[in-house]
Legacy VTK file of the C-alpha trace (Angstrom):
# vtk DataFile Version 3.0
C-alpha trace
ASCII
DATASET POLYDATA
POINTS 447 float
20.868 21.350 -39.409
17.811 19.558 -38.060
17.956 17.842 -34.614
15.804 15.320 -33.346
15.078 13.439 -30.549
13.323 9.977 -30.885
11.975 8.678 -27.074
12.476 4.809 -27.391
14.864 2.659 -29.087
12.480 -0.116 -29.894
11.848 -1.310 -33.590
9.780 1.940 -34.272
12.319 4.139 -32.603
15.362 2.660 -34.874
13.305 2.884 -37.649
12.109 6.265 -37.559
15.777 7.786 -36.728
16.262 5.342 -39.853
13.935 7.033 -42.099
15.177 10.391 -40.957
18.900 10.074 -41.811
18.051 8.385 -45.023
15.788 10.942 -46.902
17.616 14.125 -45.002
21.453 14.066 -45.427
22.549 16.214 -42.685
20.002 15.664 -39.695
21.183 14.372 -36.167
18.876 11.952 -34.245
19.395 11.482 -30.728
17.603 8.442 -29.859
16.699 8.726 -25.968
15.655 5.307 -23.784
14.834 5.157 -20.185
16.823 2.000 -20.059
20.475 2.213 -20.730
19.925 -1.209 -23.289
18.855 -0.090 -26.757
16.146 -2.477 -29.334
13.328 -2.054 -27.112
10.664 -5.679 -27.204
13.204 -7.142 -29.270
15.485 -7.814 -26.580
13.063 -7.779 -23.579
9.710 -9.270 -25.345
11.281 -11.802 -28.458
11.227 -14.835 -26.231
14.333 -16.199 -25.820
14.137 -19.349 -27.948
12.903 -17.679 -30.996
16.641 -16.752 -32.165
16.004 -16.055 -35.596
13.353 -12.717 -34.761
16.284 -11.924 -31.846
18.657 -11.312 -34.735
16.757 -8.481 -36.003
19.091 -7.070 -33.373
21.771 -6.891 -35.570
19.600 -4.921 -38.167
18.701 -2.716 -35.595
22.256 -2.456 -34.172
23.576 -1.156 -37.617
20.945 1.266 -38.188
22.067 2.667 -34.343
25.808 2.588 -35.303
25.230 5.524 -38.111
27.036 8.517 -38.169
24.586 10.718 -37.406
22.443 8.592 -34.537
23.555 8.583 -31.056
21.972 6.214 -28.523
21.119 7.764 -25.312
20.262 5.396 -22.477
19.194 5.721 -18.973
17.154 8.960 -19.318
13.682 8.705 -18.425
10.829 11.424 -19.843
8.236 12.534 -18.120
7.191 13.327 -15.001
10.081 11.754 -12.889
12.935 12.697 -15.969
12.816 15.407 -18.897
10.077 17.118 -19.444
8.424 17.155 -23.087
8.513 20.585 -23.039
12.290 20.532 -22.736
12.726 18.318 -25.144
11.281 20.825 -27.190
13.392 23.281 -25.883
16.726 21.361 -27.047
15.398 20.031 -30.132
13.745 21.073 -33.532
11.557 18.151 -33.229
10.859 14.848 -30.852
9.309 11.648 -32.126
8.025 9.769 -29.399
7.805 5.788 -29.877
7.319 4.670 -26.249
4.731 1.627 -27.092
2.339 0.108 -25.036
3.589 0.092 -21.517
1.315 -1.909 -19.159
-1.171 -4.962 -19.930
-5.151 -5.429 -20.161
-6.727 -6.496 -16.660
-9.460 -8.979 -16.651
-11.464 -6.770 -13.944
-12.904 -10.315 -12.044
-12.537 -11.158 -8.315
-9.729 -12.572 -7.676
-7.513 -11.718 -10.042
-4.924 -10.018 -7.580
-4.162 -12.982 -5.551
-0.566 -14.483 -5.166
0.172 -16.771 -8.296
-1.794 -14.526 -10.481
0.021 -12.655 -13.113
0.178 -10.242 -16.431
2.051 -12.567 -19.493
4.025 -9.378 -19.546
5.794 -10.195 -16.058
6.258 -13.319 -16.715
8.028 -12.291 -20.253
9.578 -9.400 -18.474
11.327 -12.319 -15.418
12.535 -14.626 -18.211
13.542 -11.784 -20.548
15.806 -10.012 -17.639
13.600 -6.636 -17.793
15.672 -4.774 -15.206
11.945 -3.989 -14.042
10.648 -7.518 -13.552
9.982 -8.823 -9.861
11.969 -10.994 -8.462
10.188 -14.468 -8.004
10.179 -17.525 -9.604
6.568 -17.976 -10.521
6.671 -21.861 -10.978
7.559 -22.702 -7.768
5.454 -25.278 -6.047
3.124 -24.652 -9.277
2.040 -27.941 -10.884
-0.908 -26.993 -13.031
-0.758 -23.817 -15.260
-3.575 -21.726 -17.096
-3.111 -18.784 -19.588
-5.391 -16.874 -20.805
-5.815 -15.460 -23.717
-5.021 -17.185 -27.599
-2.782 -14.732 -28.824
1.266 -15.045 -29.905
2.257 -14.092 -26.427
0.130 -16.697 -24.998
1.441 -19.384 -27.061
5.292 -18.012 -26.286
4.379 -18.041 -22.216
3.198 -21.993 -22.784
5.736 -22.800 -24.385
8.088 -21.507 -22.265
6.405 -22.965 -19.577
6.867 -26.404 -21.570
10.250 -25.855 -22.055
13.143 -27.926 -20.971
15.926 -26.785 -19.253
18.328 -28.143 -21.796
16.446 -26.324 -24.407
16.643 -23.057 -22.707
20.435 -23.059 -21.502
22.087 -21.713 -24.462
19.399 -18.936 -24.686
20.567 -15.586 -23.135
17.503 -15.968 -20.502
19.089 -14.875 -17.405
20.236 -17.661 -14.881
18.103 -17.000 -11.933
14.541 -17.871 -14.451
16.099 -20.585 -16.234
17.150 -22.504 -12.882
13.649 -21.527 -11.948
11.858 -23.293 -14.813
14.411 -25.832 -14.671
12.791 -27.035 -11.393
9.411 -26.473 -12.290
7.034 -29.170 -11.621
3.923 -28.227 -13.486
2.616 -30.654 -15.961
-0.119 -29.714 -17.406
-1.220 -26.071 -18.733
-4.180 -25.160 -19.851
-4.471 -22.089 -22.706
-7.996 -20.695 -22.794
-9.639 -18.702 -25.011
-13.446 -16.683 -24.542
-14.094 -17.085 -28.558
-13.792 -19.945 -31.063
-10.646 -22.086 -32.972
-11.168 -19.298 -35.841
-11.161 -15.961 -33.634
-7.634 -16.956 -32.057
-4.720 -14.266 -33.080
-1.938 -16.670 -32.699
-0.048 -17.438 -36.222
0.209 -20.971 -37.257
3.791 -20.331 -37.337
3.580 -20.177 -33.549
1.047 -22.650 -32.911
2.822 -25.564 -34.591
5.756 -25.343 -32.358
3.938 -26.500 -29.671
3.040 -29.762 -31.323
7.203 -29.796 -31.845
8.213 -29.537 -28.058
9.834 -32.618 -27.158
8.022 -34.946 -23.901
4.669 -32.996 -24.639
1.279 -33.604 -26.184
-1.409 -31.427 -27.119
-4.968 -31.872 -26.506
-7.908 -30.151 -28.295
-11.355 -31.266 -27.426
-13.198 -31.872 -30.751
-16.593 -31.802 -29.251
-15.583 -28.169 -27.695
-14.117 -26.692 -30.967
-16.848 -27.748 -33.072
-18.964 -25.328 -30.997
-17.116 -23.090 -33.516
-18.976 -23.497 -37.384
-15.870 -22.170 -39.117
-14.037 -24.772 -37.647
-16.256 -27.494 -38.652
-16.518 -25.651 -41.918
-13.177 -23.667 -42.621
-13.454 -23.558 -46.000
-14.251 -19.946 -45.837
-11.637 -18.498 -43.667
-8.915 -16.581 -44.183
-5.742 -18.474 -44.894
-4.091 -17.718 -41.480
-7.402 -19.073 -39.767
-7.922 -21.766 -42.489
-4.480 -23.200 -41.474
-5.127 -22.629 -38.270
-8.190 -24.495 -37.743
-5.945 -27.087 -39.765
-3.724 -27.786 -37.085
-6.011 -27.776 -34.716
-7.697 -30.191 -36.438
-5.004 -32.627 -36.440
-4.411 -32.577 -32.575
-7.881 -32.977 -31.996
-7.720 -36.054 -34.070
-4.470 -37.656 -32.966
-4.811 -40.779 -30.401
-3.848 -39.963 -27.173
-0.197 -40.739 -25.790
1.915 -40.919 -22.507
4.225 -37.674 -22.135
5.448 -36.121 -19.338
3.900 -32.930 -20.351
0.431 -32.098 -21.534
-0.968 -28.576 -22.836
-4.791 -27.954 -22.970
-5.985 -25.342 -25.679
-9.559 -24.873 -24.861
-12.210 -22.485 -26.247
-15.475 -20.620 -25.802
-14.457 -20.296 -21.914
-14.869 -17.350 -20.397
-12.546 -16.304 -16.720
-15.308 -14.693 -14.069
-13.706 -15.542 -10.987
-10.161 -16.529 -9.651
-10.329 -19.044 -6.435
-8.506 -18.972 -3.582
-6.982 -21.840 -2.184
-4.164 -21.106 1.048
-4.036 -17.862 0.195
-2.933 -18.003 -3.163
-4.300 -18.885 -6.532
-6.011 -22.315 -6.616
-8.236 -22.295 -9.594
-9.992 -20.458 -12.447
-13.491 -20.331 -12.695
-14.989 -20.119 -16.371
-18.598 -19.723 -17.801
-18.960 -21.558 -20.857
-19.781 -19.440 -24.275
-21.268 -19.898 -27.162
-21.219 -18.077 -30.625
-23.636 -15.541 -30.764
-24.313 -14.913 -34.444
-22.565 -11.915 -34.902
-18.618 -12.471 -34.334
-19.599 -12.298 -30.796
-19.889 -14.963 -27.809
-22.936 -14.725 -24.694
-22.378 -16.922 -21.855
-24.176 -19.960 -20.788
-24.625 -19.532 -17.414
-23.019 -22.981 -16.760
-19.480 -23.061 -15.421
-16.310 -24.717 -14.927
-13.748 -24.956 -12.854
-9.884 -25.464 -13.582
-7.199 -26.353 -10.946
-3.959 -23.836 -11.660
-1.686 -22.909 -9.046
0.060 -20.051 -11.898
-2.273 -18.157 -13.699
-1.317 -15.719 -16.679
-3.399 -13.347 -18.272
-2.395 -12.458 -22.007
-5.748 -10.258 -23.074
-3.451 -7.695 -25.158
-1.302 -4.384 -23.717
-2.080 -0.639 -23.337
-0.337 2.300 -23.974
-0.228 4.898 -20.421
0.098 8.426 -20.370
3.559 10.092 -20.617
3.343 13.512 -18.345
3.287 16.409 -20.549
1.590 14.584 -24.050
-1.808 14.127 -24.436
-3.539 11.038 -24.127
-6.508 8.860 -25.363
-7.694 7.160 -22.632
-10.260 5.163 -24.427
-7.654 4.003 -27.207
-4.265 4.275 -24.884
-2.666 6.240 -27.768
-1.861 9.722 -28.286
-4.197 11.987 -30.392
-2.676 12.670 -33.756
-3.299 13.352 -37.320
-0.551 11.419 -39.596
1.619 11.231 -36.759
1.906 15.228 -35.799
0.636 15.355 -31.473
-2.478 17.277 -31.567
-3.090 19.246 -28.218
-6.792 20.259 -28.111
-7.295 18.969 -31.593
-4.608 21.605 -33.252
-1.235 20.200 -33.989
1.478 20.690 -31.783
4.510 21.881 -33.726
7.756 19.996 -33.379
6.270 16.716 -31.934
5.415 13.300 -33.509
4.606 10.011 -32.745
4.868 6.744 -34.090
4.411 2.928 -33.319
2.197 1.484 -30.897
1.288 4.902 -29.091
0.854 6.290 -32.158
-1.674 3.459 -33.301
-2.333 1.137 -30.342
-0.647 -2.455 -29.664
-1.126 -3.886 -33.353
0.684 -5.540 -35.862
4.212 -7.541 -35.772
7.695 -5.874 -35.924
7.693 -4.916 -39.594
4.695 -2.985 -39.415
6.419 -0.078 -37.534
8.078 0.534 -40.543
5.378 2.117 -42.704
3.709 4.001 -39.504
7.897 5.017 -39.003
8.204 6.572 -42.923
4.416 8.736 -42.247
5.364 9.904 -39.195
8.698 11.212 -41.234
7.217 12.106 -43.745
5.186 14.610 -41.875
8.012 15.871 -39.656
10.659 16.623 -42.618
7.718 18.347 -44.482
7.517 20.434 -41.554
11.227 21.117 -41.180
11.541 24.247 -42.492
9.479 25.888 -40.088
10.556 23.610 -37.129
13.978 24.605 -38.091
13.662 28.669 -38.007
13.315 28.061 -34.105
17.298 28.084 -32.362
18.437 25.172 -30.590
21.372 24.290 -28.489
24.367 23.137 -31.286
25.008 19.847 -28.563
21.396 18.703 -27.045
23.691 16.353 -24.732
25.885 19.131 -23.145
22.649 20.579 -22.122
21.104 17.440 -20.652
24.061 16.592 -18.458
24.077 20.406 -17.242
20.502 19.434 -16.246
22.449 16.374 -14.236
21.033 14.059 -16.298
23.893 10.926 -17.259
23.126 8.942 -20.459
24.624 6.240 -21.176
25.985 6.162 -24.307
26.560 3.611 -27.322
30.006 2.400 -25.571
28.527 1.788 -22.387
25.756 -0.533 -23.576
29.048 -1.959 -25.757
30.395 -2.630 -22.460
26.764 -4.494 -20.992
27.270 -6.671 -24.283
30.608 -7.462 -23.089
29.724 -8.537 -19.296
27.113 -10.095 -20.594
29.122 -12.209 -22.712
31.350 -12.641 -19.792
28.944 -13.902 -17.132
27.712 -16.323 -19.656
31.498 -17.818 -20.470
31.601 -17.733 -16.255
28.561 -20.682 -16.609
29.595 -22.093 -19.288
26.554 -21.195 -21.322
26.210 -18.265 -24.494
25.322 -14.627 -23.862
23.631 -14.344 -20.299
21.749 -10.960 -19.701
22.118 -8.958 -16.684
18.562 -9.038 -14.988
18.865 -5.803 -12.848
19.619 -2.584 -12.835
22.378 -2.177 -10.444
24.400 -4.924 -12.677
23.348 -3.285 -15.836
24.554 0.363 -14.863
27.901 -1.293 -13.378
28.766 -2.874 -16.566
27.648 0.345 -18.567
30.325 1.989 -16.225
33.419 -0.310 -17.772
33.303 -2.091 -14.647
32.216 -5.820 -13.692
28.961 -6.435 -12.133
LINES 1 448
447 0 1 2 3 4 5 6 7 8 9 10 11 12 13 14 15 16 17 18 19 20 21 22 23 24 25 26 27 28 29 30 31 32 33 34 35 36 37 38 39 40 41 42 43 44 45 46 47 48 49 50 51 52 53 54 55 56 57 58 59 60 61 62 63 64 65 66 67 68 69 70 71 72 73 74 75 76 77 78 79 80 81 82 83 84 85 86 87 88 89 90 91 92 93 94 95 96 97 98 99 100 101 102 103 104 105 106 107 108 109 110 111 112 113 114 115 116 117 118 119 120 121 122 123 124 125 126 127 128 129 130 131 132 133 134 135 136 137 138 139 140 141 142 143 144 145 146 147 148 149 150 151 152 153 154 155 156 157 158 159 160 161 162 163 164 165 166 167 168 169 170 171 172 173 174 175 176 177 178 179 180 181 182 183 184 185 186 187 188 189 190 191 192 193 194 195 196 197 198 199 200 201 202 203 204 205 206 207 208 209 210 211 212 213 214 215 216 217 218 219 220 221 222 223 224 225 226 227 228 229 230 231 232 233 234 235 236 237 238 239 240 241 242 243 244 245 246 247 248 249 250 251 252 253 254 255 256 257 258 259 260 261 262 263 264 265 266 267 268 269 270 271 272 273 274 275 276 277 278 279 280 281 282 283 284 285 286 287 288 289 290 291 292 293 294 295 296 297 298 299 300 301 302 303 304 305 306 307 308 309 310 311 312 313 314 315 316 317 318 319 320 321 322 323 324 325 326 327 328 329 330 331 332 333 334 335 336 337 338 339 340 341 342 343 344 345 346 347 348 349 350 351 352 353 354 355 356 357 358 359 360 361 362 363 364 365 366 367 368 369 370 371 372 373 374 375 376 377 378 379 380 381 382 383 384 385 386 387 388 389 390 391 392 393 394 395 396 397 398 399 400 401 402 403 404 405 406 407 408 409 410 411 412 413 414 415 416 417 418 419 420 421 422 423 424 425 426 427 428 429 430 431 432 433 434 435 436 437 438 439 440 441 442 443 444 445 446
């Protein structure tokens, strides 16, 4: 009988352990997380208004409740957990779908001072990562600016833009939503380097900021036309084309009185963060312009913009796991169909597959197809992987080790405090936001 171990319990990691117990009848995936929550971005990067892409994790959740898959939680690989090597040891074959851990820097002065943060914090305080720091982020804030013209941008406006009484019968954990619901910022600014038609936002996404209530949206007309496709989208793709559409429509739309106001400007560039009391007081950006070739040069003219929260969203990066190889240059790890290759030879018995096997790209879905080649490969293998004894129980041998997982009843058991805390303030499903709460409730007991 084939066992494997699959590191992370994200979308990729559910759907490779998927794949495997589907086209092998008798194989046994352990699916190992360092957190003892299973369903990886879709419970700590979905934001928490977008209910209909949270539900994927009940797809998820019913892939993890086969016979043959066991959730592991709370054990950490790597240097300061299980080694890959025994991993190896205890199983025919590991598949490791850790993503992209950490967030792009812009590298400008600056850009470490107070009120200056990664979109991925900020997702990771309103999304209860049991990793997030504990501030509020908005406070005393009233002017916002986010870089960066991608989905995650758009969610981090938007949640900025948020009301209170939109938010409370999310799960966002109480601490960030009384946060936000004493924010006084007004007006946020969303900024982009490139034109209207280089943005990676969706149109999905983009519309539903023209639908948040008390809010208008402001595109300068004169600043997007610097952009020829959008003066002439005729020729863009039809995510662009629609795009440009609605972009078109703001720009064009009389101004109005609302309590709330969100910028999206373009061909900006961020050189310098400015201090003002020791914190974050302003962004300074050099104007761009297209440069022929998909490309933007600056102007050398500039432009300052008040912001007492700043939030960079300029894409993530996978980091090296102790004991796999690494790419440095494209944050993945080397590999030929998803088989690890150590010193350009592949490494018997372990895999990849999502975004470390193919850097932070594509939506949710697309981790299924990079899931089923990364199978593919492995069960073709199995025969040889399989002539190599393992331990009959991997998780007898890990808790001789000392190391305590918790299993698929104790995150039952964080679904049920959860549910519990949020009956306690009379709102839905409230997540636990820290550690200490999370591996109390995975214990049986209240946090």
């Amino acid at each position: 009988m084939l066992h494997v171990a699959v590191v992370g319990s994200g979308p990729s990691g559910v759907y490779t352990a998927q794949s495997l117990v589907e086209q092998d009848p008798e194989v046994r995936v352990d699916v190992l997380d360092r957190l003892p929550c299973p369903y990886g971005l879709v419970r700590y990067g979905v934001a928490p208004d977008h209910e209909k892409i949270k539900s994927l994790q009940n797809n998820l959740r019913a892939v993890m409740e086969h016979e043959r898959i066991r959730f592991l939680g709370g054990v950490e690989v790597g240097a300061d957990g299980v080694s890959p090597a025994r991993l190896r040891e205890l199983y025919h074959a590991v598949v490791y779908c850790v993503g992209a851990a950490t967030d792009r820097h812009l590298g400008i002065p600056g850009e470490e001072l107070p009120g200056s943060w990664s979109a991925t914090e900020f997702v990771s305080w309103y999304s209860a990562h049991p990793d997030s720091v504990a501030h509020s982020f908005v406070h005393g804030a009233r002017t916002a600016v986010v870089i960066g013209v991608g989905n995650v941008a758009v969610d981090v406006t938007r949640m900025l833009a948020r009301e209170a009484a939109e938010l409370s019968p999310t799960d966002m954990p109480q601490a960030a939503l009384a946060a936000l619901a004493d924010s006084k910022i007004t007006e946020i600014q969303m900024v982009g380097r490139r034109g209207p038609s280089q943005a990676r936002f969706t149109t999905k996404e983009l519309r539903e900021l023209g639908a948040l209530p008390d809010t208008e949206v402001v595109v300068d007309e004169a600043e997007a036309a610097l952009d020829p496709a959008y003066v002439d989208p005729s020729g863009l793709p039809a995510v662009q084309r629609r795009n440009v559409e609605v972009l078109r429509g703001w720009a064009a739309a009389p101004p109005r009185r609302a309590p709330r106001r969100i910028r999206l400007r373009f061909f900006l560039r961020p050189v310098e963060l400015l201090a003002e009391g020791g914190r974050v007081g302003a962004v300074r950006f050099e104007r761009t312009v297209p440069d022929g070739q998909g490309g933007v040069t600056g102007t050398g003219r500039y432009e300052d913009i008040e912001a007492q929260v700043v939030l960079r969203s300029v894409g993530y990066r996978g980091v090296p796991l102790t004991g796999l190889p690494f790419d440095a240059a494209s944050g993945t790890v080397p590999h030929r169909a998803g088989r690890v290759l150590r010193d350009g030879a592949v490494a018997p018995g372990e895999y990849v597959a999502g975004w470390i096997k193919r850097g932070p790209t594509g939506v949710i879905g697309t981790n299924r197809p990079c899931a089923k080649e990364t199978v593919a490969a492995l069960l073709e293998d199995a025969p040889s992987l399989m002539a190599r004894a393992v331990p009959g129980d991997p998780l007898a041998t890990l808790r001789a080790d000392g190391v305590a997982p918790v299993e698929w009843a104790g995150w039952q058991s964080i679904e049920r405090a959860e549910a519990e805390l949020g009956a306690s303030l009379g709102r839905g499903v409230v997540k636990l936001p820290d550690w200490q709460s999370l591996r109390t409730a995975a214990s049986g007991h209240a946090p």
